[in-house]
C-alpha positions in Angstrom: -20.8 49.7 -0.6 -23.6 51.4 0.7 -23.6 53.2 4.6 -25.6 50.4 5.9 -23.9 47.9 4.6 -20.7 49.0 5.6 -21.5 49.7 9.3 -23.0 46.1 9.5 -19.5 44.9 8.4 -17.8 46.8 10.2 -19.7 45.7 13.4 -19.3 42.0 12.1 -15.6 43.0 11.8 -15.2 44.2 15.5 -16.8 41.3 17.0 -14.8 38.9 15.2 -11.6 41.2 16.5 -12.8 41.4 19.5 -13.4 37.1 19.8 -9.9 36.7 18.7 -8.3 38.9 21.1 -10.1 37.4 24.2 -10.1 34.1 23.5 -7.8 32.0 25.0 -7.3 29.3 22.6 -6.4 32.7 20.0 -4.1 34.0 22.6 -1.7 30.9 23.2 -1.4 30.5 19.3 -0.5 34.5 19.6 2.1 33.5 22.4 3.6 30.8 20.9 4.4 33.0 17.4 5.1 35.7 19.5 2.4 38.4 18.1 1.0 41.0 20.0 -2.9 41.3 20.1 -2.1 44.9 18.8 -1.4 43.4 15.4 -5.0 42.2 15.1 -6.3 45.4 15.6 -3.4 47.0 13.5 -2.9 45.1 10.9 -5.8 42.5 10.4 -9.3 43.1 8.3 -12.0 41.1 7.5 -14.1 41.9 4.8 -17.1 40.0 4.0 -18.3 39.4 0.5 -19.6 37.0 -2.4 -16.4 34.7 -2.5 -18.2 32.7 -5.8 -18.1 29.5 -4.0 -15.6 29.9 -1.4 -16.1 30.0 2.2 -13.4 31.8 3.3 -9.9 32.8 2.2 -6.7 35.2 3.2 -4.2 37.1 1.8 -1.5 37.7 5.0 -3.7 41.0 5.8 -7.3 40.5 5.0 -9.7 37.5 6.1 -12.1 37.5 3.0 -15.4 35.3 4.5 -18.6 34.4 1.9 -21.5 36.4 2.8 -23.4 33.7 2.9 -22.3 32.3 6.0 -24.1 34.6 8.0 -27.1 33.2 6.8 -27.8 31.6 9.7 -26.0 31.9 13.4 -22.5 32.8 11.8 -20.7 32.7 15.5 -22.1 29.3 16.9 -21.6 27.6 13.3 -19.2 28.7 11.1 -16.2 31.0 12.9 -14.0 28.0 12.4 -13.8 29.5 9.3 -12.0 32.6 10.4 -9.9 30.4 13.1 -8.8 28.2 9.8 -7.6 32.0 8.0 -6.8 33.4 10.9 -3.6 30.8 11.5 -2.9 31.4 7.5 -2.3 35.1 8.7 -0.8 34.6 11.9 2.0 32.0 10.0 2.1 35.0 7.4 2.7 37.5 9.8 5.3 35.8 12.2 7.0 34.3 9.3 9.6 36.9 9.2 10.3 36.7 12.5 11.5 32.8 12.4 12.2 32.6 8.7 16.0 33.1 9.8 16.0 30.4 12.1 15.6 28.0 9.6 19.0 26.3 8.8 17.8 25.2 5.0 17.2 29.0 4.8 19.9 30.2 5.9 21.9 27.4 3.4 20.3 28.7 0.6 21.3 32.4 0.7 25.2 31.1 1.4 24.7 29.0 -1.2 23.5 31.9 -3.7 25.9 34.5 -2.6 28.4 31.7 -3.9 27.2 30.9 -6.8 27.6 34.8 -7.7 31.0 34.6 -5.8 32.1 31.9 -8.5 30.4 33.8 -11.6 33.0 36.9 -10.5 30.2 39.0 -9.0 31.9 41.2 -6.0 30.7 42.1 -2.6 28.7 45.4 -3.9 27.0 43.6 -6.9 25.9 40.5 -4.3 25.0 43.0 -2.2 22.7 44.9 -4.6 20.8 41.8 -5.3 20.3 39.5 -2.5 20.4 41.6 0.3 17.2 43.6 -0.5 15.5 40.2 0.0 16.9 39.6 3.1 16.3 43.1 4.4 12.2 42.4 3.3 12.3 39.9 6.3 13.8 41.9 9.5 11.7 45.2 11.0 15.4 46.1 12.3 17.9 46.9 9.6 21.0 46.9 11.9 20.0 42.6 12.4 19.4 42.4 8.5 22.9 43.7 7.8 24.2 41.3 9.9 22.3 38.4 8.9 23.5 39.4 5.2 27.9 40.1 6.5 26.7 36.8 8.4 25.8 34.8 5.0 28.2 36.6 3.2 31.3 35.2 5.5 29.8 31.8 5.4 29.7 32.1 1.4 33.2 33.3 1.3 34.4 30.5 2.9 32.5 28.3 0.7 33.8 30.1 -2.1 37.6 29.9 -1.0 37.3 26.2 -0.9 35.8 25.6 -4.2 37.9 28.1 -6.4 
């Protein structure tokens, strides 16, 4: 990408930052998933390029938008288009911070750590296999080894009643 080109996105970029973080509409959607503005700033880009057909698509940590929707007045016409990604990456990044309150969730890891209870798996092997996926959802490790010694109880049970 050429210097030109790169400043124009990256002033494109800004703008669109800056839209979301004063916007009031944005900010009650970041309130209600409890994210910090800081997060788009941090940990949000936009890039724009030839999507082949596609207006618009996400990953969880980039907003991909089809160049040619700045044809014409991009901001009056077609920033629904980063609204639409924009809640893809504000579920994406919030996700870990409700994924635990889900009670189907939190059934299927009991449910796992007994199966491997009733195949004669122990404490350590579980351990070594499901809890790295539950530790990939908490920033705090001390509330993912709990969440785990939480499961893990509630699998036991489960366990003693089935044996």
């Amino acid at each position: 990408m050429n210097w030109f080109k790169f400043a124009i996105n990256s002033n494109i970029e800004k703008k669109i930052k800056e839209i979301l973080k004063n916007d009031s509409f944005v900010m009650n959607l970041m309130k209600a998933y409890d994210m910090s503005t800081d997060d788009i700033d941090n940990n949000l880009s936009i890039v724009i390029e030839d999507l082949h057909g596609k207006f618009a698509e996400g990953n969880g940590k980039k907003i991909f938008l089809d160049k040619k929707l700045f044809e014409g007045d991009f901001f009056a016409n077609n920033f629904h288009f980063v609204i639409h990604e924009f809640f893809h990456w504000l579920k994406r990044r919030s996700e870990h911070k409700f994924y635990f309150n889900d009670p189907e969730e939190i059934q299927s890891f009991v449910l796992a750590i007994t199966w491997e209870l009733l195949q004669g798996k122990d404490k350590n092997s579980i351990e070594g296999s499901i809890y790295p996926i539950i530790e990939g959802h908490f920033e705090d490790k001390k509330h993912s080894v709990q969440f785990f010694l939480k499961v893990f109880e509630k699998a036991f049970e489960l366990y003693e009643k089935m044996k």
